[in-house]
C-alpha positions as CSV (number, residue, x, y, z in Angstrom):
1,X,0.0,0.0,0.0
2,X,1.0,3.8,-0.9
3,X,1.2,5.2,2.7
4,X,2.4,8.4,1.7
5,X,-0.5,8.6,-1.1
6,X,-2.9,7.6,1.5
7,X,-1.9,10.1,4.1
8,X,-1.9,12.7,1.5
9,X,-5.6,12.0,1.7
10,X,-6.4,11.7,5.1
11,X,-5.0,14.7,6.7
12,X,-5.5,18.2,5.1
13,X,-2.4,19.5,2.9
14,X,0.0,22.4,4.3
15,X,-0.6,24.7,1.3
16,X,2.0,28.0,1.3
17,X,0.4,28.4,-2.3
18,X,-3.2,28.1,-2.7
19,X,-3.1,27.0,-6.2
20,X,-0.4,26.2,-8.9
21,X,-1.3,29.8,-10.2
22,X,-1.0,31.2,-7.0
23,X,3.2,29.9,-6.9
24,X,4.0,31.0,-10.4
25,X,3.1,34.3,-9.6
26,X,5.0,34.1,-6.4
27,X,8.0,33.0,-8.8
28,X,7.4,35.7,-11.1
29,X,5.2,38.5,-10.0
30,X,4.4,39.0,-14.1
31,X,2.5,35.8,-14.7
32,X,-0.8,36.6,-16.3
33,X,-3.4,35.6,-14.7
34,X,-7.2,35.3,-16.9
35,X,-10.3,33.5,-15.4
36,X,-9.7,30.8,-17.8
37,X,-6.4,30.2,-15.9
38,X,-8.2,30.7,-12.4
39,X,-10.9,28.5,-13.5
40,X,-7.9,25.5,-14.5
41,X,-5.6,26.3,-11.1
42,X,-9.4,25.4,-9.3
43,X,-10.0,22.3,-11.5
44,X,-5.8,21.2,-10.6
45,X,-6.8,21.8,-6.8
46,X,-9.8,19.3,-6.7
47,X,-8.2,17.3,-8.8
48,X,-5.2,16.4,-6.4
49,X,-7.8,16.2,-3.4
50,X,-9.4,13.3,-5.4
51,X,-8.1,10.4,-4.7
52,X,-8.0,8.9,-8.6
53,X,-8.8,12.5,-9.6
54,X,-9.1,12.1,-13.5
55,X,-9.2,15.9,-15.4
56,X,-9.1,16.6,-18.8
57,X,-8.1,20.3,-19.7
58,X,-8.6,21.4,-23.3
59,X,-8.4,25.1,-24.2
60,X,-7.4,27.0,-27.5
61,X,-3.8,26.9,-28.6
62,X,-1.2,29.7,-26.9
63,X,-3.3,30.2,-24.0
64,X,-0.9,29.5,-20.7
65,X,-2.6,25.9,-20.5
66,X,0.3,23.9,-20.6
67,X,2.6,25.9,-18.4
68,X,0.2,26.2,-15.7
69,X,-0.5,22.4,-15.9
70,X,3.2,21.1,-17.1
71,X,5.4,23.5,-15.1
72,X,3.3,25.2,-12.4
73,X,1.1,21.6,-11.1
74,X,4.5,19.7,-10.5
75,X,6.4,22.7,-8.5
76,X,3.5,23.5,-6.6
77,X,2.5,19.8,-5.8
78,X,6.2,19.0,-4.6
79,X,6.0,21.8,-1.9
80,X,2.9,20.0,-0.3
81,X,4.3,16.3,-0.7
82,X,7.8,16.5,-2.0
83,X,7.3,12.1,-2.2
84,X,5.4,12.6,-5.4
85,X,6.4,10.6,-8.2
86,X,5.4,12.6,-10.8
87,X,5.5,11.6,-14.8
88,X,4.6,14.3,-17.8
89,X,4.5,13.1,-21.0
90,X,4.1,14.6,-24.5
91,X,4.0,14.2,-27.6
92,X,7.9,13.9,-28.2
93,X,10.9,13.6,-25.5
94,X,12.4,17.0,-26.4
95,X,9.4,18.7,-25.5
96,X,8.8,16.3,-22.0
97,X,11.9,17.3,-21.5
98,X,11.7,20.9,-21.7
99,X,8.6,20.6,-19.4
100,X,10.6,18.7,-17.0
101,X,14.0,20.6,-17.0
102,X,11.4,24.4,-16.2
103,X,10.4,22.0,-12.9
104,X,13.7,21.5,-11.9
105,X,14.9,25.1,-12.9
106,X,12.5,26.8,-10.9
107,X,13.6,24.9,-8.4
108,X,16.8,25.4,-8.8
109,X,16.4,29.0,-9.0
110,X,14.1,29.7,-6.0
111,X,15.8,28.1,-2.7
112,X,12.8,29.7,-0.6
113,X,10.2,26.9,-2.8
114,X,12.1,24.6,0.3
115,X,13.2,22.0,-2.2
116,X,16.4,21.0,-3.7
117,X,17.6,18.8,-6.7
118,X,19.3,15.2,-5.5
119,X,23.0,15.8,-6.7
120,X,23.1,12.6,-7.9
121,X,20.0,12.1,-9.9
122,X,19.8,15.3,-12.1
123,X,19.7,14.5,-15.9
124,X,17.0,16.3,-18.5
125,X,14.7,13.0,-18.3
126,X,14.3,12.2,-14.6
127,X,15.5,13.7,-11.1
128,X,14.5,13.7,-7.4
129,X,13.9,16.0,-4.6
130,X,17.2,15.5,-2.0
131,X,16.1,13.3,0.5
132,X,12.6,12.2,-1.0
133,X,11.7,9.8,-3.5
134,X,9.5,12.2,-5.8
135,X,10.7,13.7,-8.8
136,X,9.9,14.0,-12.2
137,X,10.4,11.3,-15.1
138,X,9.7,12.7,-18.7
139,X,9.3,10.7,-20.9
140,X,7.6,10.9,-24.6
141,X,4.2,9.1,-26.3
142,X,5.3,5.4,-26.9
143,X,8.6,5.0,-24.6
144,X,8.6,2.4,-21.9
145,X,7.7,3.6,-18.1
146,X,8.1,0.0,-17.0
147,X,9.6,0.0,-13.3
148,X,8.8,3.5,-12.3
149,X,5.4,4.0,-10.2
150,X,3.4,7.1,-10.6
151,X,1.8,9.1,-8.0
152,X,0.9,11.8,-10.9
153,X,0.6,11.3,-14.5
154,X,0.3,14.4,-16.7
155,X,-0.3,14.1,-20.2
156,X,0.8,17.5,-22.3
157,X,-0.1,18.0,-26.0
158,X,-0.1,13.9,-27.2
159,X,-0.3,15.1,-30.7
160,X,2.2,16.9,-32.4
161,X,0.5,18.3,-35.7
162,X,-2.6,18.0,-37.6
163,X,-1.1,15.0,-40.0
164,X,-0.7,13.1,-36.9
165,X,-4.5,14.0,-35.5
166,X,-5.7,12.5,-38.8
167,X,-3.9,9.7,-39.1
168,X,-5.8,6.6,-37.3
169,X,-2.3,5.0,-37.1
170,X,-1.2,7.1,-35.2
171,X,-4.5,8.0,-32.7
172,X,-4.8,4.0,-32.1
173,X,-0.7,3.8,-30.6
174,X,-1.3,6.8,-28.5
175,X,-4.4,4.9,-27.3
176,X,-2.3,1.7,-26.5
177,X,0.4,3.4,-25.2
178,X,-2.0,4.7,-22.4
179,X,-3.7,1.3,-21.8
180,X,-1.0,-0.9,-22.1
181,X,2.0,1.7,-20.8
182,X,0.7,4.6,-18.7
183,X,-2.3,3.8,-17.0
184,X,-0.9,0.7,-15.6
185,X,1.9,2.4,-13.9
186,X,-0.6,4.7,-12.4
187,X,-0.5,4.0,-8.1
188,X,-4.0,3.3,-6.2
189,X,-5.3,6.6,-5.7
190,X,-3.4,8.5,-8.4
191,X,-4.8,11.5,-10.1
192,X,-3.8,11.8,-13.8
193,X,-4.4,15.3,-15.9
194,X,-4.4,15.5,-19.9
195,X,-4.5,18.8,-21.5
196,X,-4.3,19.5,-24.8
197,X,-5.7,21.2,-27.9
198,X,-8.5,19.2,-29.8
199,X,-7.3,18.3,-33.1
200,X,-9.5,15.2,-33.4
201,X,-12.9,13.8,-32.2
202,X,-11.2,10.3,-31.5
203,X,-8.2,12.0,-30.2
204,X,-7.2,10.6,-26.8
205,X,-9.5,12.8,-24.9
206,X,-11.9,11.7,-27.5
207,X,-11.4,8.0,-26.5
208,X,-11.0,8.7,-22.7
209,X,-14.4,10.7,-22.6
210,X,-15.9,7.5,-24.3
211,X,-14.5,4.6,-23.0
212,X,-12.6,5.7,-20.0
213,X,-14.2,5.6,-16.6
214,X,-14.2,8.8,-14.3
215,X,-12.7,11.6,-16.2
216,X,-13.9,15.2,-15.9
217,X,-13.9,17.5,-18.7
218,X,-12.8,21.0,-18.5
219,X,-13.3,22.3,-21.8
220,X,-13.5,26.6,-21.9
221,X,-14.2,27.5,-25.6
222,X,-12.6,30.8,-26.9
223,X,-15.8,32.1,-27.6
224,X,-19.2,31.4,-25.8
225,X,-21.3,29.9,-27.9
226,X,-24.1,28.9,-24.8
227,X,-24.3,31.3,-21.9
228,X,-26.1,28.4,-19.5
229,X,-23.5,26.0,-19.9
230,X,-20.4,28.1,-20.6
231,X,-17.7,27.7,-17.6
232,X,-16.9,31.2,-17.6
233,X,-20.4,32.8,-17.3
234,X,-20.0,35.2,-20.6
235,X,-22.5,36.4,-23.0
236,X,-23.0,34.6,-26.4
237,X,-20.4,35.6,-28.7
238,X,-17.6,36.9,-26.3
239,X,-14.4,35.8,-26.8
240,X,-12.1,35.0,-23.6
241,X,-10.0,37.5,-22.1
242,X,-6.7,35.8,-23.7
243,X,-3.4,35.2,-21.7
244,X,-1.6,36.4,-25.2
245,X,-3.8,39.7,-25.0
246,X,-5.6,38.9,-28.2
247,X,-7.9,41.7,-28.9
248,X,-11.8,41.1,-30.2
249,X,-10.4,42.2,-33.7
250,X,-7.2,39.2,-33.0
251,X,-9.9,36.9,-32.0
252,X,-12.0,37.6,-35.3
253,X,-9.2,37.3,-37.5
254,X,-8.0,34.4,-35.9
255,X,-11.8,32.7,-36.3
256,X,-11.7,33.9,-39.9
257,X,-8.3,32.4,-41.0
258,X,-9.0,28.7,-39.2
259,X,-12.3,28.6,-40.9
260,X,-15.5,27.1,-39.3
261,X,-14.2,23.3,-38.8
262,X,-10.6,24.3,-37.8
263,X,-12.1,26.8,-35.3
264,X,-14.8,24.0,-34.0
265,X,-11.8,21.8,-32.8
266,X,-8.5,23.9,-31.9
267,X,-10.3,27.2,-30.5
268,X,-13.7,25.9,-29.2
269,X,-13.3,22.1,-27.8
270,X,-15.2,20.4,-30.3
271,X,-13.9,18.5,-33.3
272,X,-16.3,17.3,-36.0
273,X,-15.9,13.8,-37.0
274,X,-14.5,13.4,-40.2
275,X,-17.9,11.7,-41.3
276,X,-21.2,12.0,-40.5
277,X,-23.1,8.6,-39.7
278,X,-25.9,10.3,-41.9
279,X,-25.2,13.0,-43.8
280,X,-21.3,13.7,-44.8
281,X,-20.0,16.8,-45.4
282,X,-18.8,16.4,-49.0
283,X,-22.1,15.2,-50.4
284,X,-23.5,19.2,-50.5
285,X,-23.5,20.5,-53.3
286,X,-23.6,24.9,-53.5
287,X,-25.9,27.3,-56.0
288,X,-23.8,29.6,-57.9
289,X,-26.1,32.3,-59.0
290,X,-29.0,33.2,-56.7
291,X,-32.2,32.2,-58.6
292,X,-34.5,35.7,-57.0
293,X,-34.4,39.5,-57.3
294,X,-34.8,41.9,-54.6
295,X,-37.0,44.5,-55.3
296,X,-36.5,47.8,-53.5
297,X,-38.8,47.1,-50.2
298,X,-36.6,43.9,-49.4
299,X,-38.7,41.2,-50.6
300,X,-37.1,38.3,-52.6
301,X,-38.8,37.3,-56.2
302,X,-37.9,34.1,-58.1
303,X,-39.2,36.0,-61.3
304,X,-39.0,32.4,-63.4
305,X,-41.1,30.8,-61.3
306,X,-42.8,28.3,-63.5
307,X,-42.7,24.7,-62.0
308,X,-41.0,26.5,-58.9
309,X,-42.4,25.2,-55.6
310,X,-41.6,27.5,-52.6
311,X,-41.6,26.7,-48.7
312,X,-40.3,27.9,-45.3
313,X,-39.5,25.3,-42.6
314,X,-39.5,26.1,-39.2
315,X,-38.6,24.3,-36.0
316,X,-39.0,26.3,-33.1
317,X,-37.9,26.2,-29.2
318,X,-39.9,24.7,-26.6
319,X,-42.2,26.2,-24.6
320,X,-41.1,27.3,-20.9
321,X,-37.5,26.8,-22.0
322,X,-35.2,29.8,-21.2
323,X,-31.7,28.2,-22.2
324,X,-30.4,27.0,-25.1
325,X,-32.8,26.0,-27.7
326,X,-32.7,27.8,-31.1
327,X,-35.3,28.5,-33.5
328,X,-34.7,28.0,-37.0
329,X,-36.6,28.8,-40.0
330,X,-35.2,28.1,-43.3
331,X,-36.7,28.9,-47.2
332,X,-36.3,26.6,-49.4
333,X,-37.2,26.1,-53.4
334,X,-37.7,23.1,-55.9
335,X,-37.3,23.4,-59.5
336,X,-37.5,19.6,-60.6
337,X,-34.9,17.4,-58.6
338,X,-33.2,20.9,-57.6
339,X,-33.9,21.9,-53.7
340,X,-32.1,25.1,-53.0
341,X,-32.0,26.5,-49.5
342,X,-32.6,30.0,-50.0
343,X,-32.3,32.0,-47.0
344,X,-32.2,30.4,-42.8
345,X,-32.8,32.6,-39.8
346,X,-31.4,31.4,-36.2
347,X,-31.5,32.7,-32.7
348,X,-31.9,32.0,-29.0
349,X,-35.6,33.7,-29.7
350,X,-38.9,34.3,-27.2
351,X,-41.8,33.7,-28.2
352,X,-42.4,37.1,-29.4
353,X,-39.3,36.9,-30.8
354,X,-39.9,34.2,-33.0
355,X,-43.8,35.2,-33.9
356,X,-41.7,38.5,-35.3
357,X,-39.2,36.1,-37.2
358,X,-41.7,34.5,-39.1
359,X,-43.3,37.8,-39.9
360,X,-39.8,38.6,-40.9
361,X,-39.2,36.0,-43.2
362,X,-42.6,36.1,-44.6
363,X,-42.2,39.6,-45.6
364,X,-38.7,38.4,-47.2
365,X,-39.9,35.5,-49.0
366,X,-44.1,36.3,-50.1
367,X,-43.5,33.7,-52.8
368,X,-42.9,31.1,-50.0
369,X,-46.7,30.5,-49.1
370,X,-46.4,27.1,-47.4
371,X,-44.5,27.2,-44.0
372,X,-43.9,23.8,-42.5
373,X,-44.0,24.2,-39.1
374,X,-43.4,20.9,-36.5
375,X,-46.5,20.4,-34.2
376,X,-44.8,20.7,-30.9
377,X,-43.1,22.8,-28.7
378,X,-44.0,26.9,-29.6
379,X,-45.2,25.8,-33.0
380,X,-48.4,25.4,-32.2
381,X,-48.9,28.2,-30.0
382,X,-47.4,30.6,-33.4
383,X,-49.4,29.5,-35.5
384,X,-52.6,30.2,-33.5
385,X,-50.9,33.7,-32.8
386,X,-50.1,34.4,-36.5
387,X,-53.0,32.5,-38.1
388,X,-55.6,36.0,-38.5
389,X,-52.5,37.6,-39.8
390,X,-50.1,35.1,-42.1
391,X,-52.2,32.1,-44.1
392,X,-50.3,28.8,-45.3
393,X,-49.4,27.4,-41.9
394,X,-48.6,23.5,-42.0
395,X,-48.8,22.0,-39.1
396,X,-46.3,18.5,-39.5
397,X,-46.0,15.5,-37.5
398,X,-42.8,14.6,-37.8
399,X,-42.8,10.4,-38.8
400,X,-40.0,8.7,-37.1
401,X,-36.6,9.5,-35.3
402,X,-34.8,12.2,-35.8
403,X,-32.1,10.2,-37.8
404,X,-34.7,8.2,-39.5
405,X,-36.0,11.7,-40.9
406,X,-32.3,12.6,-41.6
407,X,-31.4,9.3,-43.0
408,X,-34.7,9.2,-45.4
409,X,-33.4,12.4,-46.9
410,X,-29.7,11.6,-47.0
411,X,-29.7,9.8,-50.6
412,X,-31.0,13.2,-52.1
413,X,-28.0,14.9,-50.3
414,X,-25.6,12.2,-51.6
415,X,-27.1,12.5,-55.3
416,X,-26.8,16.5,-55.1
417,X,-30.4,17.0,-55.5
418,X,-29.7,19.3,-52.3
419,X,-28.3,22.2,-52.4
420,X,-26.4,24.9,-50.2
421,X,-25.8,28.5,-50.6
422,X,-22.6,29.7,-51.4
423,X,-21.0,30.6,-48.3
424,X,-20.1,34.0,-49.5
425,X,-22.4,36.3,-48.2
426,X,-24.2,33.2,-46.1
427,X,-21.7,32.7,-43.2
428,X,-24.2,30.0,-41.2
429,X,-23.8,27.8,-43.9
430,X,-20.3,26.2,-42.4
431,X,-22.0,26.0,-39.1
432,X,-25.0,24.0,-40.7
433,X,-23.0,21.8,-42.7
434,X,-20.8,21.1,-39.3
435,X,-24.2,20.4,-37.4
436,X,-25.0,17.8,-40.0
437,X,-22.0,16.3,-39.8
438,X,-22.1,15.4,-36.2
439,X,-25.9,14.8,-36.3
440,X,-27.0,13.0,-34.1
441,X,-24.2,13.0,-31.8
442,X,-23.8,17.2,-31.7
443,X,-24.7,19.7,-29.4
444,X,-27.2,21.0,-31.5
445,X,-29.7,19.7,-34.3
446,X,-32.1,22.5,-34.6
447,X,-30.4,23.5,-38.5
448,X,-30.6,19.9,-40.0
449,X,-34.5,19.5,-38.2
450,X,-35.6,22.2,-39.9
451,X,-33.7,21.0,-43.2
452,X,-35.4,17.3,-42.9
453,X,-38.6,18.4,-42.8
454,X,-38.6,20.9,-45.8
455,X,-36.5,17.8,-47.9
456,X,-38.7,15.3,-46.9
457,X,-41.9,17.7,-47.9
458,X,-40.1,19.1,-51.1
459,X,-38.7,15.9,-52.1
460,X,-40.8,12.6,-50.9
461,X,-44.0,14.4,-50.8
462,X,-45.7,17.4,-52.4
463,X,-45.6,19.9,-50.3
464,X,-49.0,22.0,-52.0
465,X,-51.1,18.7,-53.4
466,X,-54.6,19.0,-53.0
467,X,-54.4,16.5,-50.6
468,X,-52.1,18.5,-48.4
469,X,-54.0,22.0,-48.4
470,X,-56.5,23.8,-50.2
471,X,-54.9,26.7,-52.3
472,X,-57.4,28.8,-50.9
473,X,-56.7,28.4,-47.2
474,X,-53.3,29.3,-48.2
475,X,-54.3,33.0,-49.0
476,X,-55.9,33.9,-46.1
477,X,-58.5,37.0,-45.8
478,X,-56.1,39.6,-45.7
479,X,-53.1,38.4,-47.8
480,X,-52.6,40.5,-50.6
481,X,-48.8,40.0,-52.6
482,X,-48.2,43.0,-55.0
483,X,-45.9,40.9,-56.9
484,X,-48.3,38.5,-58.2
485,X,-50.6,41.5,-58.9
486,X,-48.0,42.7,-61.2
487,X,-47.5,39.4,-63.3
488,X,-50.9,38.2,-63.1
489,X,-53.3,40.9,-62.8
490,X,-54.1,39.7,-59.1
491,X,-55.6,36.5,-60.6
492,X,-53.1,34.8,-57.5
493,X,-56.2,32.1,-56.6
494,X,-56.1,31.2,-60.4
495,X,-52.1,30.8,-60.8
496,X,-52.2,28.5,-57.3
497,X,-55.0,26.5,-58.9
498,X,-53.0,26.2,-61.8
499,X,-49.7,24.8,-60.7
500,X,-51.3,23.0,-57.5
């Protein structure tokens, strides 16, 4: 048994340094300090007073994660138990190395810490604490640890580059190296840490998060993309306060050059699969030249609108919900086997909110009679709000599963009978295409509901058949559309009839 391990445990610690942040700035009096950083020193504290503490740290690149975790954890823990057999590993010896020659420097370099290097045992790759048996051993992805117990494991940055992210070759050794190597040299009660930068969603936190047992994510996106579940309590949209001093205008730039999927994984925590299950990302196909006209009063004309069929698709929050949910309304248009998303509006809306969106996008879009909205949650509830004002509300029962719905429509996206705007000018169209891709496992599926339902409508069943509504409780009392006035001499009851 690990007495010292165990008595670490049963009697409170003697802490000069409240946290690992709180020594490094006792070290050097310029150490940044952000409340990403104060939220990881916390996340370090409980780790170490749990016994088989498991922590997973991911953050975006260059933000002070791995000092505070790689060089900071292992001074601070060696002044509270200086018996601490302590291993760091990366994704290469030179850099576990480095990480373990800072430890001993600091060390070295601050007498008042109370520790002091073992003359004797003082190379790059391993040294002690005089008169203890903790240390450090560094040591890189895929070497050996056999014979050398581990109090505390710490796993820095296990993938070097993007080519080695991607390559399954090289995520699978990784993953045996920690089976097989690392975790078994782990003592009862030892807490291990990983930090890194997401590259991959079957990275090792990928795999640990799945298949592991116990391990606690710490993931702090650079920008907030959910104010109820973001760890640092900021508004959607704000970017963290960054350890580098990146400015909102750095942080934008910075968003803008990695693009949408390079941004998902390295800045914000969360890689896409390479794949969807359902519907992958290089089945869309994009429409070049927009098929409508604006006219001057903002309203959107498909002026060759013979055999056009027209739609919006809604799927809306659910009632008494105050957190996270998005609405989603989306226009779409068929021209034979052609179904063009047109236009998609998205927010965190209220209720009045969204009864004004689809006002909104009616106004935008008076061609697109129909609106598909699913029969749950606020739809109801709109449609009775709007239905005196707006006529061509379909109510929809949604047939299925989600992923049966998405997986009925997916051989239309693979044959390219579905089609994307150009993302020019339609910057939500990366973050749609990312949703579907990691449908159903992704946070969100609002974007690809709404899309389902107008597919399946405008491509497995007629969306204005006789069967399905009356062209004349499409109208409404009140609707009157200038547009068709002009091409048709208001005859708009006879055109419906006509093509429906």
């Amino acid at each position: 048994m690990d007495y010292e391990l165990l008595a670490r445990h049963l009697e409170p610690p003697v802490r000069r340094w409240a946290t690992p942040g709180d020594l490094a700035r006792h070290v050097n009096p310029k150490t940044v300090r952000t409340p990403a950083l104060d939220l990881i020193d916390q996340a370090l504290v409980d780790l170490m007073d749990t016994p088989d503490g498991r922590l997973i740290v991911t953050v975006a690149p260059q933000e002070g994660k791995s000092s505070r975790i790689s060089i900071d954890l292992p001074t601070w823990v060696l002044t509270q138990w200086p018996d601490t057999r302590i291993v760091t590993a990366s994704y290469g010896q030179d850099l576990a190395n480095r990480n373990g020659l800072a430890v001993r420097r600091r060390i070295q370099a601050h007498p008042d810490l109370g520790l002091r290097i073992a003359k004797d045992n003082g190379a790059a790759a391993e040294w002690s604490i005089e008169g203890h048996v903790g240390g450090v051993k560094s040591v890189g992805i895929g070497a050996g640890i056999t014979g050398f117990a581990s109090d505390l494991m710490i796993i820095d940055d296990p993938v070097r580059s993007w080519k080695e992210a991607y390559s399954k070759t090289y995520r699978d050794s990784v993953w045996d190296w920690w089976q097989a190597e690392a975790n078994t040299r782990l003592a009862p009660g030892a807490p291990a840490v990983v930090v890194l930068t997401r590259w991959h969603h079957d990275d090792l936190a990928g795999r640990l998060l799945t298949r592991g047992e116990g391990w606690k994510l710490l993931n702090i996106p650079a920008q907030c993309v959910d104010p109820v579940t973001d760890p640092l309590g900021r508004a959607e949209g704000e970017f963290m306060q960054s350890a580098r001093g990146r400015t909102q205008e750095q942080w934008e730039r910075r968003k803008r050059e990695a693009g949408s999927r390079r941004w998902a994984s390295l800045y914000q925590g969360n890689p896409t699969p390479d794949e969807g299950n359902i519907l992958q990302p290089d089945w869309w196909r994009r429409w070049d030249a927009a098929p409508f006209v604006e006219r001057p009063d903002g309203a959107r004309i498909i002026p060759d609108h013979a055999g056009v069929e027209l739609c919006q698709s809604w799927d809306m929050a659910f009632k008494g919900t105050d957190s996270s949910d998005f609405v989603v309304g989306q226009v779409w248009m068929r021209r034979g086997p052609r179904m063009l998303l047109l236009d998609q509006v998205r927010g965190r809306f209220t209720f009045t909110q969204t009864v004004d969106a689809v006002r909104g996008l009616t106004a935008r879009w008076p061609q697109a009679v129909a609106k598909l909205v699913e029969d749950k949650a606020n739809g109801p509830a709109v449609m009775n709000a709007l239905a005196a004002e707006i006529g061509g509300f379909i109510p929809v029962q949604p047939e299925g599963s989600k992923q049966a719905r998405a997986s009925a429509i997916s051989p239309l996206v693979e044959a390219g009978n579905v089609e994307l705007p150009p993302t020019a000018g339609h910057p939500w169209v990366e973050e749609l295409i990312d949703e579907a891709t990691q449908f159903p496992g992704g946070a969100h599926d609002d974007q690809v509901d709404a899309l389902t339902q107008a597919v399946h409508r405008l491509g497995l069943v007629p969306v204005l058949s006789p069967e399905v509504v009356n062209a004349e409780d499409l109208l409404g009392d009140e609707l009157h559309l200038d547009w068709m006035d002009d091409s048709y001499g208001g005859d708009w009851l006879d055109w419906m009839q006509a093509h429906y």
